[in-house]
PDB file with SEQRES, HELIX, SHEET and CRYST1 records, atoms N, CA, C and O in Angstrom:
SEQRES   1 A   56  UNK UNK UNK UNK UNK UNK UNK UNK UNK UNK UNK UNK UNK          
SEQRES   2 A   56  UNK UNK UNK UNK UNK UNK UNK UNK UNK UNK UNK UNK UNK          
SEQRES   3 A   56  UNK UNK UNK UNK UNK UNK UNK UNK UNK UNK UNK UNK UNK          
SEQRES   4 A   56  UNK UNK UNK UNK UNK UNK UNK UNK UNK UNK UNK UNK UNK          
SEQRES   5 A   56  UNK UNK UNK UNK                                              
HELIX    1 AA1 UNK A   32  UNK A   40  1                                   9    
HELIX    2 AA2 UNK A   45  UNK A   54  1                                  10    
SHEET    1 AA1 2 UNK A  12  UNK A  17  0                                        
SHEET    2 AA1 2 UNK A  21  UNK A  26 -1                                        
CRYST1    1.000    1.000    1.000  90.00  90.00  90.00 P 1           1          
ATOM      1  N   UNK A   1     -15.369  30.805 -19.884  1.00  0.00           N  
ATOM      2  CA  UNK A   1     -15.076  31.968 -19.060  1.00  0.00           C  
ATOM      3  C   UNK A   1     -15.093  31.595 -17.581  1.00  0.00           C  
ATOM      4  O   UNK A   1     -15.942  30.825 -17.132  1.00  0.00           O  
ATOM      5  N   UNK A   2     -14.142  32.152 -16.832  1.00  0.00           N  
ATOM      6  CA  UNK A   2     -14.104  31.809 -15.129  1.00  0.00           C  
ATOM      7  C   UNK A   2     -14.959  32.725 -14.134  1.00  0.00           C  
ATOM      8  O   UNK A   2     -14.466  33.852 -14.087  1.00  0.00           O  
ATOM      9  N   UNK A   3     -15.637  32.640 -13.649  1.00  0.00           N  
ATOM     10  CA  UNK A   3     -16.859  32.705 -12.844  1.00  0.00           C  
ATOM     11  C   UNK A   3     -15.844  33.946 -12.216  1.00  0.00           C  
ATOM     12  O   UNK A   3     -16.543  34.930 -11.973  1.00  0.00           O  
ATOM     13  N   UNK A   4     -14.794  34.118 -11.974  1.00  0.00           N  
ATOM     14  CA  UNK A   4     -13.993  34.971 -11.303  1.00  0.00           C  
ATOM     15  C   UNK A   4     -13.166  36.188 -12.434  1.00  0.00           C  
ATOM     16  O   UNK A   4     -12.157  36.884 -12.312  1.00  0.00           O  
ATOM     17  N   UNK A   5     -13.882  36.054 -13.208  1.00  0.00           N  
ATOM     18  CA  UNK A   5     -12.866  36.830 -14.225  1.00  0.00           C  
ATOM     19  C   UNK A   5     -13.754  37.931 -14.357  1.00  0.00           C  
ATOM     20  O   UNK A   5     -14.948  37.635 -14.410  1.00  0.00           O  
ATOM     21  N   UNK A   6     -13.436  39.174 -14.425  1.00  0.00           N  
ATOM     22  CA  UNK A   6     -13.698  40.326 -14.256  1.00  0.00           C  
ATOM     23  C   UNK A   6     -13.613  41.623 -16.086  1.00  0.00           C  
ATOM     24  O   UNK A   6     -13.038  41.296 -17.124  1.00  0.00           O  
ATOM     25  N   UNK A   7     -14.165  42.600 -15.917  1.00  0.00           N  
ATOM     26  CA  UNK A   7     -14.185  43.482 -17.175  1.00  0.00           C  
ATOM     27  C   UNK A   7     -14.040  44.587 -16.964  1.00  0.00           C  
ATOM     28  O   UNK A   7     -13.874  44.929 -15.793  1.00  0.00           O  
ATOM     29  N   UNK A   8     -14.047  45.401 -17.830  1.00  0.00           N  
ATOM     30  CA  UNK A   8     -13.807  47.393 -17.555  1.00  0.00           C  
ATOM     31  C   UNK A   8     -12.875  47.104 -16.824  1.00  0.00           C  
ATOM     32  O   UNK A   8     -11.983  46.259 -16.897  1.00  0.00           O  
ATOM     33  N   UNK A   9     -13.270  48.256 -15.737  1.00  0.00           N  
ATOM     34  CA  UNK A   9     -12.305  48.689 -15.171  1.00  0.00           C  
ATOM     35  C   UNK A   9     -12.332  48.271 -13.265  1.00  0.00           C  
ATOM     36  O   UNK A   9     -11.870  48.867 -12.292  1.00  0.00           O  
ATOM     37  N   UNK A  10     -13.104  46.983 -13.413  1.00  0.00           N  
ATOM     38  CA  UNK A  10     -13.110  46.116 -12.291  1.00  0.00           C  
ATOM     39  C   UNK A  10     -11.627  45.686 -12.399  1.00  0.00           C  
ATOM     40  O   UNK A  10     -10.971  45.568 -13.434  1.00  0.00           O  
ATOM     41  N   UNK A  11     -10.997  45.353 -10.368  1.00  0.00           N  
ATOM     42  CA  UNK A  11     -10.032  44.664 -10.063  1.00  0.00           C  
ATOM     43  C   UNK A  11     -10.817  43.629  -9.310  1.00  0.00           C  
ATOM     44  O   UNK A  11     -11.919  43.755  -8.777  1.00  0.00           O  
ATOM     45  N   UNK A  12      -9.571  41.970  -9.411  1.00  0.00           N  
ATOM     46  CA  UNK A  12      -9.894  41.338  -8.685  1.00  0.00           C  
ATOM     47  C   UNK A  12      -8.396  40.888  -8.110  1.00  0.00           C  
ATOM     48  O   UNK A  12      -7.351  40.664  -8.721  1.00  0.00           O  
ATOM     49  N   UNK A  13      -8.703  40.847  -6.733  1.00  0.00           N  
ATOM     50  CA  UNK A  13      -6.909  39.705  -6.320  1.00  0.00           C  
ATOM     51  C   UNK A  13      -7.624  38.961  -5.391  1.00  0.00           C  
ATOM     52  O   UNK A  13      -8.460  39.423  -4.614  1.00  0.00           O  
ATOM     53  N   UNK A  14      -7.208  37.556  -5.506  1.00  0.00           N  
ATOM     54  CA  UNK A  14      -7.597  36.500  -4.699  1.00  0.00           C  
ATOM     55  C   UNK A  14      -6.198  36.620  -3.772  1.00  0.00           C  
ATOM     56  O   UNK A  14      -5.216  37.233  -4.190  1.00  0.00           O  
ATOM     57  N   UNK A  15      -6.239  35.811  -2.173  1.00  0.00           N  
ATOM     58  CA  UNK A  15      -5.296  35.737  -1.623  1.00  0.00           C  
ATOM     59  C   UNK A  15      -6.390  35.090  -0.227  1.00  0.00           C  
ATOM     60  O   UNK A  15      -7.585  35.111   0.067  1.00  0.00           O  
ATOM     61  N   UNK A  16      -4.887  34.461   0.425  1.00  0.00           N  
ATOM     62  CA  UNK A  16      -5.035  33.101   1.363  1.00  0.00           C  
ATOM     63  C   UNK A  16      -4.702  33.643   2.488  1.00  0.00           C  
ATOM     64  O   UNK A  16      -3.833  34.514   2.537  1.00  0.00           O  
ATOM     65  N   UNK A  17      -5.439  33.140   3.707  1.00  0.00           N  
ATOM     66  CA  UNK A  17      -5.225  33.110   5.170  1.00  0.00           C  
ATOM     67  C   UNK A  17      -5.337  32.027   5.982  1.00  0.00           C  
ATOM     68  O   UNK A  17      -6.347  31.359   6.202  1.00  0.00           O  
ATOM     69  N   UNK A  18      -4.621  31.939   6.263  1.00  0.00           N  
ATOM     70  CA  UNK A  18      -5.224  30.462   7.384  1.00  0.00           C  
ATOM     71  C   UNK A  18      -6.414  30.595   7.961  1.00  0.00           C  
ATOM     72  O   UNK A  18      -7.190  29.666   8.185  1.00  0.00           O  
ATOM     73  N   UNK A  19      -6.645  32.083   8.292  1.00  0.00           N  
ATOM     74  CA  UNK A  19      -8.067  32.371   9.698  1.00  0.00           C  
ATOM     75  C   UNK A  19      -9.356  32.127   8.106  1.00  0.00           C  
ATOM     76  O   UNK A  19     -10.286  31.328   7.992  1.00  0.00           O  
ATOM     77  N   UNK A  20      -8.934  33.007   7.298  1.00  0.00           N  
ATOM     78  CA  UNK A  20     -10.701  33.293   6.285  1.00  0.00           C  
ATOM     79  C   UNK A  20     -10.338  32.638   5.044  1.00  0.00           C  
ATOM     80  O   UNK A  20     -10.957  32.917   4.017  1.00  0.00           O  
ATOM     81  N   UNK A  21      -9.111  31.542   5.041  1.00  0.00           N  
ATOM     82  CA  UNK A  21      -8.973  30.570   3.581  1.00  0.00           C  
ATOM     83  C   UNK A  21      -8.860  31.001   2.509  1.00  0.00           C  
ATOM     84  O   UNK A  21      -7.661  31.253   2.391  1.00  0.00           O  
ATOM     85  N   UNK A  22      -9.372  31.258   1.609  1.00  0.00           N  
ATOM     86  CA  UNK A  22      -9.513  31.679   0.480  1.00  0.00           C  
ATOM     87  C   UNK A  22     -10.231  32.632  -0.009  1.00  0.00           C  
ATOM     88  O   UNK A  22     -11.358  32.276  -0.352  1.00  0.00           O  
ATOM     89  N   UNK A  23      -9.897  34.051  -0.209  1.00  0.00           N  
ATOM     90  CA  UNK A  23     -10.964  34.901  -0.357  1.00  0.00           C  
ATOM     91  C   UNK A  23     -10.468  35.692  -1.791  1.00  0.00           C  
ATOM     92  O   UNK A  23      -9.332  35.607  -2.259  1.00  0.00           O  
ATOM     93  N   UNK A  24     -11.509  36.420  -2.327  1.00  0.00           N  
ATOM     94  CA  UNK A  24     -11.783  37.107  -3.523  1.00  0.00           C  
ATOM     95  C   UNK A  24     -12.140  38.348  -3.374  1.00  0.00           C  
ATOM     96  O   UNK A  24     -13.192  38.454  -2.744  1.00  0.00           O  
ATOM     97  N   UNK A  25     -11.570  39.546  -3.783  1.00  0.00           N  
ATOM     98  CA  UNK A  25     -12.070  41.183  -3.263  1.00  0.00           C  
ATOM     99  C   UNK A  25     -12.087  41.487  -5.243  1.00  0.00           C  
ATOM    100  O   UNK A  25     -11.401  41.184  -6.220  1.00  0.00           O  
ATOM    101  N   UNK A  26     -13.373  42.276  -4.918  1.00  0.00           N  
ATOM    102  CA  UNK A  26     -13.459  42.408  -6.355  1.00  0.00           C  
ATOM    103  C   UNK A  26     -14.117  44.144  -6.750  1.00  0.00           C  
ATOM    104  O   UNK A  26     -15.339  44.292  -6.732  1.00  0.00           O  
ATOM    105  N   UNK A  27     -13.315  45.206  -7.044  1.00  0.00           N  
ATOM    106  CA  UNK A  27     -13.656  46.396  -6.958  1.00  0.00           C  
ATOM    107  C   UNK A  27     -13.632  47.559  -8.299  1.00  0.00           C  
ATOM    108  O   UNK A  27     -12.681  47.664  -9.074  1.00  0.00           O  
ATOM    109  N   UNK A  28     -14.679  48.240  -8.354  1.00  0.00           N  
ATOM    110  CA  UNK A  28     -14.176  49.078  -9.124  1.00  0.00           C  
ATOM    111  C   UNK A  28     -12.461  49.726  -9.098  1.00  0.00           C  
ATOM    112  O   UNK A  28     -11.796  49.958  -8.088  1.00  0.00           O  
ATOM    113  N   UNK A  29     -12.076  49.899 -10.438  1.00  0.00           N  
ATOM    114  CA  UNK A  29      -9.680  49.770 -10.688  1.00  0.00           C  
ATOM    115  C   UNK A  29     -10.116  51.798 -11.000  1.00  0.00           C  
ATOM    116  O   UNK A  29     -10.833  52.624 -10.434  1.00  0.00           O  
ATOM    117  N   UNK A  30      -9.453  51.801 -11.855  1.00  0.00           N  
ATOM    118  CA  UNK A  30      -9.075  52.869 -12.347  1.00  0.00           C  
ATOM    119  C   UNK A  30      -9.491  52.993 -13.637  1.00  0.00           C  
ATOM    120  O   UNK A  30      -9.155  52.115 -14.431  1.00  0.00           O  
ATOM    121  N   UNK A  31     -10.359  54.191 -14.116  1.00  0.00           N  
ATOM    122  CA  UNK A  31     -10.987  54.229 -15.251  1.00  0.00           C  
ATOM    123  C   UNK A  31     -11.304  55.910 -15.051  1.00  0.00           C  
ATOM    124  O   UNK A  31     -11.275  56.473 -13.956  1.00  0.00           O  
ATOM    125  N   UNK A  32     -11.592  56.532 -16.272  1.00  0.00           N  
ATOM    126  CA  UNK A  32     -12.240  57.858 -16.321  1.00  0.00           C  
ATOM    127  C   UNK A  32     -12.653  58.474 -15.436  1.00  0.00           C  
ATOM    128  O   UNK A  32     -12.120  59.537 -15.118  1.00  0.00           O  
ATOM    129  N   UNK A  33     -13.759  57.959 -14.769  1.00  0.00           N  
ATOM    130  CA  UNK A  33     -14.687  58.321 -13.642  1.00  0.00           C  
ATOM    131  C   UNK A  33     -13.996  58.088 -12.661  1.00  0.00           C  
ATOM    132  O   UNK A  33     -13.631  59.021 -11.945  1.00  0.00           O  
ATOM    133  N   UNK A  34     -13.577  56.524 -12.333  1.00  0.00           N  
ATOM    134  CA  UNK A  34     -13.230  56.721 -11.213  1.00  0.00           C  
ATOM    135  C   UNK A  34     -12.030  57.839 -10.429  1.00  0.00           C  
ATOM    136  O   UNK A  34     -12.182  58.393  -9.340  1.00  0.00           O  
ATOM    137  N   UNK A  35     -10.511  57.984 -11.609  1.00  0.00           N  
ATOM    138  CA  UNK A  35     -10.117  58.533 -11.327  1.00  0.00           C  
ATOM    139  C   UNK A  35     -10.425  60.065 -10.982  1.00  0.00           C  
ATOM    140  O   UNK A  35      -9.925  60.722 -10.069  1.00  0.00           O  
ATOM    141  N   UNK A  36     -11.284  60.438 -11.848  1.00  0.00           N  
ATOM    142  CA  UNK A  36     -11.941  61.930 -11.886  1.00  0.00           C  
ATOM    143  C   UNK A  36     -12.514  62.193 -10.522  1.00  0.00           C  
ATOM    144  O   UNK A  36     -12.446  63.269  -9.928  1.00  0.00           O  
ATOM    145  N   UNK A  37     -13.184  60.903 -10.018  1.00  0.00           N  
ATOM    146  CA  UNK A  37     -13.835  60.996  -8.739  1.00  0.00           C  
ATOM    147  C   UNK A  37     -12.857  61.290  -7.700  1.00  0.00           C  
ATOM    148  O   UNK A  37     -12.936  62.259  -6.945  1.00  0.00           O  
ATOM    149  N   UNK A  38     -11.701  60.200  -7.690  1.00  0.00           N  
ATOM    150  CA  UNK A  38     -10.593  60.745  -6.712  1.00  0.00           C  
ATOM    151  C   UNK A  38     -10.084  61.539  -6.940  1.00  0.00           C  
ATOM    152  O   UNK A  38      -9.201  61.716  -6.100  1.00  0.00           O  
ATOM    153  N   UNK A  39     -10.090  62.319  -7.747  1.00  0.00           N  
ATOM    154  CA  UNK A  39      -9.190  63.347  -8.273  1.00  0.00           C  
ATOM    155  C   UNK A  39     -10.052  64.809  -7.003  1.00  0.00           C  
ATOM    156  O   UNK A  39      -9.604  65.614  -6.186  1.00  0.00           O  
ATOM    157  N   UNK A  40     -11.403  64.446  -7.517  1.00  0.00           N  
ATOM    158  CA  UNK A  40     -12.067  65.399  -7.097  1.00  0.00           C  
ATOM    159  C   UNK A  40     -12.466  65.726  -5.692  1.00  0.00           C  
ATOM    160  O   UNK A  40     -12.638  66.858  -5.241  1.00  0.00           O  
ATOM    161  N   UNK A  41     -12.623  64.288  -4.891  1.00  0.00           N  
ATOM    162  CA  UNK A  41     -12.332  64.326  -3.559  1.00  0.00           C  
ATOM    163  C   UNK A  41     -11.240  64.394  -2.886  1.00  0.00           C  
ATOM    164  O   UNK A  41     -11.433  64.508  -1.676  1.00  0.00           O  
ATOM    165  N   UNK A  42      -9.903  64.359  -3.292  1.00  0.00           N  
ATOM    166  CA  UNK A  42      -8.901  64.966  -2.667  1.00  0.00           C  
ATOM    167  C   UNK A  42      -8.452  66.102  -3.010  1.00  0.00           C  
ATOM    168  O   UNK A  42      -7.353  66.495  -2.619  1.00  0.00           O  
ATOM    169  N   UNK A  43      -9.378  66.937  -3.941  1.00  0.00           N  
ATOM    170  CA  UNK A  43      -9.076  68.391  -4.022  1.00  0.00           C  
ATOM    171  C   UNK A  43     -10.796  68.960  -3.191  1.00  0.00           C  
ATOM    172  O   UNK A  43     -11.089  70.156  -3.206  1.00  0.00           O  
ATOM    173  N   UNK A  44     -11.282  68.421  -2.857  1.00  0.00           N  
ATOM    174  CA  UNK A  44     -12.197  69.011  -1.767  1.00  0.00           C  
ATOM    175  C   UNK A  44     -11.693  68.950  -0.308  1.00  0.00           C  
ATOM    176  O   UNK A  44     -12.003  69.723   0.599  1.00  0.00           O  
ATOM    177  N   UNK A  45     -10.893  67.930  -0.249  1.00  0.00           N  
ATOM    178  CA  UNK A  45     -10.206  67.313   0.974  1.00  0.00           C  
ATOM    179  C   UNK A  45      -9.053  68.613   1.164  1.00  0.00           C  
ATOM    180  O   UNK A  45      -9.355  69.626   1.795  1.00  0.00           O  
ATOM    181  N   UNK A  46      -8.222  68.495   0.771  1.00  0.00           N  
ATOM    182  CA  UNK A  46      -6.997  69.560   0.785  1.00  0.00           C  
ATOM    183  C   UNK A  46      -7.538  70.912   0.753  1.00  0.00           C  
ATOM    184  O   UNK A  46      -6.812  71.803   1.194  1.00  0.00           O  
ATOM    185  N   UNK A  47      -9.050  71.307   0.166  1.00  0.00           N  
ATOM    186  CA  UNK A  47      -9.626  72.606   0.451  1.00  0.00           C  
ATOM    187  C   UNK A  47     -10.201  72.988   1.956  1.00  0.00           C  
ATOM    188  O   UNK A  47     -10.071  73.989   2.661  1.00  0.00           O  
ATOM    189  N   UNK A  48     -10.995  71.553   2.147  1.00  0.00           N  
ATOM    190  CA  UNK A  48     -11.418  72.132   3.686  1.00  0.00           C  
ATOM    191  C   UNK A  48     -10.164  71.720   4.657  1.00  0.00           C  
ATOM    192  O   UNK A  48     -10.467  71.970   5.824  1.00  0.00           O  
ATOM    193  N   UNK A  49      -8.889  71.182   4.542  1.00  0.00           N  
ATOM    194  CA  UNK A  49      -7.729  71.272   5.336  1.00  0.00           C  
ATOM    195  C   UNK A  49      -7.280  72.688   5.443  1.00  0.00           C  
ATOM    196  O   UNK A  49      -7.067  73.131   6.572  1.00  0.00           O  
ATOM    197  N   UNK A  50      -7.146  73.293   4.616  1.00  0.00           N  
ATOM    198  CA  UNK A  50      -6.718  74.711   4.378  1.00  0.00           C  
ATOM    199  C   UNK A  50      -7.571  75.734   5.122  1.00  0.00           C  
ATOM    200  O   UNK A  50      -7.115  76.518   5.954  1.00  0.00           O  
ATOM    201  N   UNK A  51      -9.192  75.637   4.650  1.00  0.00           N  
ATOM    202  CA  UNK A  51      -9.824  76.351   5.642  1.00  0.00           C  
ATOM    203  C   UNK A  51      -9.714  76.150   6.927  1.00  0.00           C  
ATOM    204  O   UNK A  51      -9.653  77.117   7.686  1.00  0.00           O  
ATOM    205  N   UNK A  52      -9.661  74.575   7.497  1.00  0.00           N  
ATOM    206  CA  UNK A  52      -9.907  74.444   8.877  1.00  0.00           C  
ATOM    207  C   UNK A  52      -8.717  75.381   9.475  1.00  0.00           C  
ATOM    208  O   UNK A  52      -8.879  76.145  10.426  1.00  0.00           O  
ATOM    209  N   UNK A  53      -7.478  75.199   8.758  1.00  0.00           N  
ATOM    210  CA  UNK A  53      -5.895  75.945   9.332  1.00  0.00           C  
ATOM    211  C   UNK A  53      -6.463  77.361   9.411  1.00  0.00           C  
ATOM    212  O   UNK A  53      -6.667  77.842  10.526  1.00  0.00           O  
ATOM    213  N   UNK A  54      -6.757  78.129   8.207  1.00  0.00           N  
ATOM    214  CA  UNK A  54      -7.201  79.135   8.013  1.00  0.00           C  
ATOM    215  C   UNK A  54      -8.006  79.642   9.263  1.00  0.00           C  
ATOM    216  O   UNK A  54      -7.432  80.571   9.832  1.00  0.00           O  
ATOM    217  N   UNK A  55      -8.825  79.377   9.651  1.00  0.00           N  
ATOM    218  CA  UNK A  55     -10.112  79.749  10.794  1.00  0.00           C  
ATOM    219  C   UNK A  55     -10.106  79.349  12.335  1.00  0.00           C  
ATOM    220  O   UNK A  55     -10.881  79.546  13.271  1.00  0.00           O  
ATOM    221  N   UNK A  56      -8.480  78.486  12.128  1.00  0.00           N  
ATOM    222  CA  UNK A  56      -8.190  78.416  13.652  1.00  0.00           C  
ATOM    223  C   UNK A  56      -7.212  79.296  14.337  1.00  0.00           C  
ATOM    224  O   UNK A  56      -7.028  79.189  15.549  1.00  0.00           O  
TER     225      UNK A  56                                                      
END                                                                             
């Protein structure tokens, strides 16, 4: 197994720079929760947009 290889619903993308060389970003992807989570903060988001319009 590669020390870089990932499970669930972890992402990984490696990618190159001249300035920081070789780097590895490794994050919770898309799964149940997570989506549910974004789901749920951009419908809290678009609610207090509406109020702020609303009350100005």
């Amino acid at each position: 197994d590669s020390p870089l290889s990932v499970s669930g619903t972890l992402n990984a993308v490696t990618f190159y720079s001249e300035l920081a060389c070789e780097q590895t970003v490794i994050g919770r992807g898309a799964g149940g929760m997570e989506t549910a989570s974004a789901i749920l903060r951009d419908l809290l988001d678009i609610k207090r947009e509406l109020a702020a319009e609303l009350l100005a």
